[in-house]
C-alpha positions in Angstrom: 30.1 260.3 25.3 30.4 257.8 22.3 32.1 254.3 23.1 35.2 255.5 20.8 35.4 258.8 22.9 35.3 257.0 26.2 38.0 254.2 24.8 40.4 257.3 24.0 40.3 258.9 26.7 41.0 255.9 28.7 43.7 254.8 26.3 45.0 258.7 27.0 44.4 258.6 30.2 46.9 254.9 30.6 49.2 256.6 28.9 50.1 259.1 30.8 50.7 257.3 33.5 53.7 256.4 35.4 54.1 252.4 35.7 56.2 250.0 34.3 54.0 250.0 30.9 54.8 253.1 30.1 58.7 253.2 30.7 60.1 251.8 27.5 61.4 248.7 29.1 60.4 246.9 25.8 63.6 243.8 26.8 63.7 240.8 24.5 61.9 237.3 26.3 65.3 236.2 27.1 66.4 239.4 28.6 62.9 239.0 30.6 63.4 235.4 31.7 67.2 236.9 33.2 65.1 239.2 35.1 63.0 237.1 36.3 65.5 234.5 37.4 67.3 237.7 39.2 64.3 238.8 40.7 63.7 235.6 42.5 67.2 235.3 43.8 67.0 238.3 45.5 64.2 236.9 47.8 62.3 238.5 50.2 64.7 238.6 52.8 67.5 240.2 50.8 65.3 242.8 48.8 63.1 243.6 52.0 63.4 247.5 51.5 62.4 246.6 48.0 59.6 244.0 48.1 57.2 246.2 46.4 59.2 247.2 43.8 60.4 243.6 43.4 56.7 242.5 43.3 55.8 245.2 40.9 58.5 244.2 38.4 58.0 240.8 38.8 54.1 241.3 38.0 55.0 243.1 34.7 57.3 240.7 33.4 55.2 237.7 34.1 52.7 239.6 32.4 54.9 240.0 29.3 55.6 236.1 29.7 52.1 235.4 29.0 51.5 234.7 32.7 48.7 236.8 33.6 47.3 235.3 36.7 50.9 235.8 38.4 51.2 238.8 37.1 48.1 239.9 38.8 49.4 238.2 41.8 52.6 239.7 42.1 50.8 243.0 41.5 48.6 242.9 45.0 51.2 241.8 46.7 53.3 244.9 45.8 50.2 246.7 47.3 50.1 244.8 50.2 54.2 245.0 50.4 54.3 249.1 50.3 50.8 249.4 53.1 53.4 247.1 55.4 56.5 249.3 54.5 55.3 252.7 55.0 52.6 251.5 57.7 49.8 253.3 56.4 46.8 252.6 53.4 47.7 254.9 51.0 50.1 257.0 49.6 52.3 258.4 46.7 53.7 255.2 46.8 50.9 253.0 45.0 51.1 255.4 42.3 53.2 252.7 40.3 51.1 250.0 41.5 47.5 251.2 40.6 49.1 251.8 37.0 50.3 248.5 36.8 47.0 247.3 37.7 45.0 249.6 35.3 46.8 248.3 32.5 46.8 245.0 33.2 42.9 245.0 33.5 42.7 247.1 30.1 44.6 245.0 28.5 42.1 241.8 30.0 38.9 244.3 29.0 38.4 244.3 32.4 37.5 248.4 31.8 35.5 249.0 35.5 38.2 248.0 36.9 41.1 249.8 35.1 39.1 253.0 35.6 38.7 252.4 39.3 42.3 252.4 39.8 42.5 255.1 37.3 41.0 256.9 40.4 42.6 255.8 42.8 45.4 257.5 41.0 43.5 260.7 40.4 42.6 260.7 44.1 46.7 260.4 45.3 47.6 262.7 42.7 45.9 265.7 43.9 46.8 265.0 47.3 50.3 265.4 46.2 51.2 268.9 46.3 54.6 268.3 43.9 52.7 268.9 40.6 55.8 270.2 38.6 57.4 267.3 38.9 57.3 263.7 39.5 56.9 262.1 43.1 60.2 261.2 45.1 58.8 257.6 45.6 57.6 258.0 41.9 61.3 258.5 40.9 63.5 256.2 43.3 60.8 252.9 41.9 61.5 254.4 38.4 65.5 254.5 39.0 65.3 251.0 40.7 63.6 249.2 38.1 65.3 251.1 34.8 68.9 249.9 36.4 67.9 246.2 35.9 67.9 246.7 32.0 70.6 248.5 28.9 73.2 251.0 29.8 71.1 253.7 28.3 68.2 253.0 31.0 70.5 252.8 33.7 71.6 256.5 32.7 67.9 257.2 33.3 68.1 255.7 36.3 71.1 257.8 37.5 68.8 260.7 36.4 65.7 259.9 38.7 68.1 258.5 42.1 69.5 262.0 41.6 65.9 263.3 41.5 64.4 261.3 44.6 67.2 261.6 46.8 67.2 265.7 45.9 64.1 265.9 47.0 64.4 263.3 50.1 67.5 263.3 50.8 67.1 261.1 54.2 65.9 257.7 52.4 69.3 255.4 53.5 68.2 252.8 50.8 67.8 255.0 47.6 71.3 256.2 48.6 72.6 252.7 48.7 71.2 251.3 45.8 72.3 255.1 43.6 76.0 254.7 44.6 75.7 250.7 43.1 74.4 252.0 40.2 77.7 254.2 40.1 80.1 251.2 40.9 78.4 249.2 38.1 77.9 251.6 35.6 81.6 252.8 36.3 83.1 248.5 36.0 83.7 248.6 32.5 85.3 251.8 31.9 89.3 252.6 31.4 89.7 254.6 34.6 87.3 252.3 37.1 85.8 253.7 39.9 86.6 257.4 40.1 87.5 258.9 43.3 84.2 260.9 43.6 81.7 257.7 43.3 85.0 255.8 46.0 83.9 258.6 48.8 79.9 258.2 47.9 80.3 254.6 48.6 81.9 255.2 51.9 79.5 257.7 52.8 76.7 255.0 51.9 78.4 252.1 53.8 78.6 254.9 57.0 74.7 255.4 56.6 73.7 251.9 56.0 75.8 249.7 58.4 73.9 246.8 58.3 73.7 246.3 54.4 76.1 243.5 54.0 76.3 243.4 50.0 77.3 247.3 50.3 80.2 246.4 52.4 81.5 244.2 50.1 81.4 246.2 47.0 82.9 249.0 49.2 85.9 246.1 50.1 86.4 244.7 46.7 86.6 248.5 45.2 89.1 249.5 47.8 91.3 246.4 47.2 91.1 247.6 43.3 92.2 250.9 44.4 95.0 249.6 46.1 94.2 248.8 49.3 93.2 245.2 50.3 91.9 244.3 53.6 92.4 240.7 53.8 91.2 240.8 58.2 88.4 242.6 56.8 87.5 240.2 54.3 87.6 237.3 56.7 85.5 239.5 59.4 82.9 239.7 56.5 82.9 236.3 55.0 81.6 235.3 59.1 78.8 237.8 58.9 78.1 236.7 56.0 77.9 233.1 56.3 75.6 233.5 59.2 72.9 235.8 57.4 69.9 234.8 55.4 71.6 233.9 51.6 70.1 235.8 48.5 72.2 237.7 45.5 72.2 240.7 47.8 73.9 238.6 50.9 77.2 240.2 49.7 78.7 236.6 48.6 79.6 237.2 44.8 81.8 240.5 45.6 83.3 238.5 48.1 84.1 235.8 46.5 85.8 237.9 43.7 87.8 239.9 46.3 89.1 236.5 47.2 89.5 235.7 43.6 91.5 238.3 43.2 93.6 239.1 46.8 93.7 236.0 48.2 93.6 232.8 46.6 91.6 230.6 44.0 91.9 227.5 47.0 90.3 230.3 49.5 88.0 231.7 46.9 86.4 227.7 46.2 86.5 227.1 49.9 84.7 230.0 50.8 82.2 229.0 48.4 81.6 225.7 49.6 81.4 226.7 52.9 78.8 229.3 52.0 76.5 226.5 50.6 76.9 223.9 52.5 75.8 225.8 55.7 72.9 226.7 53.3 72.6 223.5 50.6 69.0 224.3 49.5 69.9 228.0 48.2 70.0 227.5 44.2 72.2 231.3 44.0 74.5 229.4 46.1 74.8 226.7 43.7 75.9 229.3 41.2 78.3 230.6 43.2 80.2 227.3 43.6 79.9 226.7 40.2 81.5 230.4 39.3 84.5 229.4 41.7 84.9 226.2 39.9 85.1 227.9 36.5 87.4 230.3 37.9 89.7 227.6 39.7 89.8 225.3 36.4 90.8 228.1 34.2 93.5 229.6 36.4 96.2 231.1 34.7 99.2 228.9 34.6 97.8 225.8 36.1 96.8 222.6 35.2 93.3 221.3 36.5 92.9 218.1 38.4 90.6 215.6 36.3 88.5 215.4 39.7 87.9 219.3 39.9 86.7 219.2 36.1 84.2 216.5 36.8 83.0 219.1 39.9 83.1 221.9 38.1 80.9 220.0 34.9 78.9 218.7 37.8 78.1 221.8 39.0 77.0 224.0 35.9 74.7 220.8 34.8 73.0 221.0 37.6 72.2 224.9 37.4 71.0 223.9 33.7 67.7 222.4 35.6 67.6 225.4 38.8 67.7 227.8 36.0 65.9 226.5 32.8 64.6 229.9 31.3 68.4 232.1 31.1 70.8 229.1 30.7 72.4 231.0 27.9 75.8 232.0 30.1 75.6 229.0 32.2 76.0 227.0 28.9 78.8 228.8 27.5 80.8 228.3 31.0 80.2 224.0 30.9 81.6 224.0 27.4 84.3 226.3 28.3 84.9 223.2 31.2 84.0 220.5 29.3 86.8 221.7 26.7 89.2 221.3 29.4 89.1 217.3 29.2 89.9 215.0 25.9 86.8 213.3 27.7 84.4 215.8 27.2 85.6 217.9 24.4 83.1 216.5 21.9 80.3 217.4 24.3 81.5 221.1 24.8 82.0 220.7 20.8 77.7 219.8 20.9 76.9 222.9 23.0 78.5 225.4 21.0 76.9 223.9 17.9 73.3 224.3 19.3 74.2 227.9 20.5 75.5 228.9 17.3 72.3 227.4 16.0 69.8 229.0 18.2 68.1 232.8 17.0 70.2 234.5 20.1 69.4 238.1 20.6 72.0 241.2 19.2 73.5 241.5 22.5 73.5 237.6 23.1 74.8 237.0 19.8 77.6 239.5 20.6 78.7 237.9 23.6 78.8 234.2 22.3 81.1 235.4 19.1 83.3 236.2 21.5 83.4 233.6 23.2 83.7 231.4 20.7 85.8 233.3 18.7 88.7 232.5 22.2 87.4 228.9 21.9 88.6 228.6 18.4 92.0 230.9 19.0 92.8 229.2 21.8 91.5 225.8 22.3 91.4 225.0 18.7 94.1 227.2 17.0 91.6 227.6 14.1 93.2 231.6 13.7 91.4 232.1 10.2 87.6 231.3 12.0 88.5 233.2 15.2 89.2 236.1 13.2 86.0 235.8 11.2 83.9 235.7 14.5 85.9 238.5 16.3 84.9 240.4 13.5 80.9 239.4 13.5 81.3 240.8 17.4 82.6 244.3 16.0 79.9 244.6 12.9 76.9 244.0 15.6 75.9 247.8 16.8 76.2 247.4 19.9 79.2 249.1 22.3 80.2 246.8 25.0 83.2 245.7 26.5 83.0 242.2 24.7 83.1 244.3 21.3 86.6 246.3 23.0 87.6 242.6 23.9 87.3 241.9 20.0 88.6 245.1 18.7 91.5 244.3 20.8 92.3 240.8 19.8 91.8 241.7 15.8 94.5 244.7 16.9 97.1 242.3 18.0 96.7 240.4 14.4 96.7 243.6 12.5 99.5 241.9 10.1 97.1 240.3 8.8 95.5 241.4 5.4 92.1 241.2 6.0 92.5 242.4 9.6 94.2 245.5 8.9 91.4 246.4 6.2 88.6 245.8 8.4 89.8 247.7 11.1 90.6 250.2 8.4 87.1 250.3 7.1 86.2 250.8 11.1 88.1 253.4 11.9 86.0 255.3 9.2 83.1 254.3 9.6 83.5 256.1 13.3 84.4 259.8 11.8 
C-alpha cells in the first residue's frame, strides 16, 4: 500500500469514529474557555460519576486551546478514571477515550501510535455484540458532553440519553443528568417545566437520594409550580453547607429558591455562610458575588453605599479567579458600578471596551441587550436603546435575550422607526 493509500485509510478510519473530534462541537475560543472554567468547577468530588467524561472533555478543549501536553494529560486520566469506575481494564467504555487519543496523536504525526489505539478500538468493537447501533456508554458520554454546548446540541443530547437509558435503563446517573437536561432546556420557554418532565424529576430525586444538586432543582421547580417548601429549603441549605462545594453542590438553585421565596437578606446570608465555612472555593466566590448583584438591584430599594463597595469588591476579584470567560462577570460590575455617582465613569470604561472587543454572535447578542437597559434605564438615552435593541433582533440567533428585545421595541411601538422595523420583522418570518 502506497503512503497516500495508508494516510486515507487512516484519515477514514478517524473519521468514523466516535470521540469528541468527530461530534461537531466546533464552539468559538470563548465559548471553550466557559467550558473550561465550568469544567473545573465541577471538581472531582462533585462530577465523580463523571470524571472520565469530565477528563475526556477537558482533554479536547485544552487541545483546541493550543495546550497539547494537558490535553494529553487529561486524556489518560479519563482512562485511568473509567478502569477505576467500572473496576475492570477494558470495556465499551474507552471507546471515546481511544478516539480522543488517536486523533490527538494524528494530529502530532505521532501515526504508530494513533493506529494502536485505532486497535484498541477495533478490538472493543467486535467484542460488542450491539453492531446496529451505538454503545449505551457510547451514547450517555455523547449526551453528556453535547448538553454543555448550543440548544441545537443539547437536542442531540436529549436524543442519545433517550438512547442509553433505552437500552440500560438501570444507570441512576444518566437518569439524573437526562431529566436536568429537561429542566434546562424547558427554563426559557412560555409554559416552564411541563408536568411530564415535574414527575421525571421526582422519579430521579426517588432513585438518586444522595444527589444534592437534583434535590434542589426538584425544590426550586416545585416552588415555581406553586408549592414552596421553605422547612425543606432550610433542611437542604444544612446538608449542603456540610458537603464538599463544587457547581454541582446544589448551592446556585438554592440560592435562587431563596432569591425568590424567601428573602434577598436570607438569599446573601446563605451565601456568605456557604463560603466562609469554605473561603478557598473560587465557585463560591461567584456565588456571593451573584447574591450581591441580586441584593443591589432589588426591585424597589435603595442600596447601601457599603453593600455596593462589597458587591464591586466581589466581581473584581472573580475578574483574576476567572481571567479566560470574564465576559458576564464584566457586564454585572458595570451594572454595580453604575449604581454609585462614584463609580459610574468606571462602569462607563467597561462597557466601552466591551463594545470595543470582536465578541462572538451570541456574545454580541447578549451585551446589546444589556446595554441597550443600561442606556433606557440608567441613562434615559431612548433613541440609542432602541438602536441596540434592534442590533439584538437583526443577529440570527433565537434566544430569550432577542424575546427580551422584541419585547422592549413592542412597548415603544409608537414610535416611527419601531413600528417599521418590527413591521419589516414580522415579514421577514412568513
Amino acid at each position: 500500500m502506497s503512503a497516500a493509500q495508508s494516510e486515507m485509510t487512516l484519515e477514514g478510519q478517524l473519521g468514523a469514529l466516535q470521540c469528541h473530534f468527530t461530534w461537531d462541537l466546533e464552539p468559538g475560543r470563548n465559548k471553550l474557555l466557559r467550558i473550561k472554567d465550568m469544567l473545573q468547577d465541577i471538581g472531582t468530588e462533585g462530577g465523580r460519576k463523571w470524571l472520565g467524561h469530565i477528563y475526556n472533555l477537558q482533554g479536547y478543549v485544552h487541545f483546541q486551546l493550543g495546550s497539547i501536553e494537558e490535553a494529553r494529560s487529561f486524556f489518560s486520566r479519563a482512562e485511568e478514571a473509567f478502569r477505576q469506575m467500572r473496576g475492570a481494564e477494558e470495556g465499551p467504555w474507552l471507546v471515546v477515550t481511544y478516539g480522543n487519543q488517536a486523533w490527538l496523536h494524528h494530529h502530532q504525526g505521532e501515526e504508530a501510535e494513533s493506529r494502536a489505539c485505532l486497535s484498541k478500538i477495533d478490538v472493543l468493537m467486535t467484542e460488542d455484540p450491539s453492531q446496529d447501533e451505538l454503545h449505551p456508554e457510547i451514547c450517555a458520554e455523547k449526551a453528556w458532553t453535547l448538553m454543555k454546548f448550543s440548544k441545537e446540541q443539547m437536542r442531540l443530547a436529549d436524543d442519545y440519553f433517550q438512547r442509553a437509558i433505552r437500552m440500560k435503563p438501570d444507570v441512576v446517573e444518566w437518569q439524573t443528568s437526562h431529566v436536568l437536561l429537561l429542566v434546562n432546556m424547558s427554563k426559557h420557554s412560555e409554559t416552564g417545566v411541563e408536568e411530564d418532565i415535574m414527575e421525571k424529576l421526582r422519579k430521579a430525586k426517588e432513585q438518586d437520594p444522595e444527589n444534592l444538586y437534583l434535590a434542589a432543582v426538584y425544590l426550586l421547580q416545585l416552588a415555581e409550580k406553586g408549592q414552596p417548601d421553605q422547612s425543606g429549603a432550610r433542611e437542604l441549605a444544612t446538608k449542603i453547607l456540610t458537603n464538599p462545594f463544587s457547581s454541582y453542590s446544589g448551592i446556585k438553585p438554592l440560592l435562587w429558591f431563596y432569591k425568590t421565596f424567601t428573602s434577598l437578606d436570607e438569599t446573601v446570608a446563605l451565601a456568605e455562610e456557604a463560603l466562609k465555612l469554605h473561603p478557598d472555593e473560587r465557585y463560591l466566590k461567584r456565588c456571593v458575588a451573584l447574591s450581591y448583584k441580586w441584593k443591589i438591584w432589588e426591585k424597589d430599594s435603595r442600596s447601601s453605599p457599603s453593600l455596593i463597595e462589597k458587591g464591586i469588591r466581589a466581581h473584581e476579584e472573580l475578574l483574576s479567579l476567572y481571567p479566560d470567560s470574564s465576559f458576564m462577570n464584566r457586564m454585572d460590575l458595570a451594572n454595580i458600578s453604575a449604581k454609585s455617582e462614584n463609580t459610574k465613569a468606571k462602569a462607563e470604561e467597561i462597557l466601552q471596551q466591551l463594545l470595543a472587543e470582536d465578541l462572538e454572535p451570541a456574545e454580541q447578542q447578549v451585551f446589546f441587550n444589556f446595554y441597550g437597559k443600561h442606556l433606557y434605564f440608567m441613562q434615559q438615552k431612548l433613541n440609542m436603546a432602541i438602536q441596540y435593541h434592534m442590533k439584538v433582533v437583526e443577529i440570527p440567533i433565537k434566544s430569550y435575550v432577542q424575546k427580551s428585545s422584541i419585547q422592549f421595541l413592542e412597548k415603544i411601538r409608537y414610535n416611527q422607526e419601531v413600528d417599521r422595523f418590527l413591521s419589516r420583522l414580522k415579514e421577514s418570518l412568513k
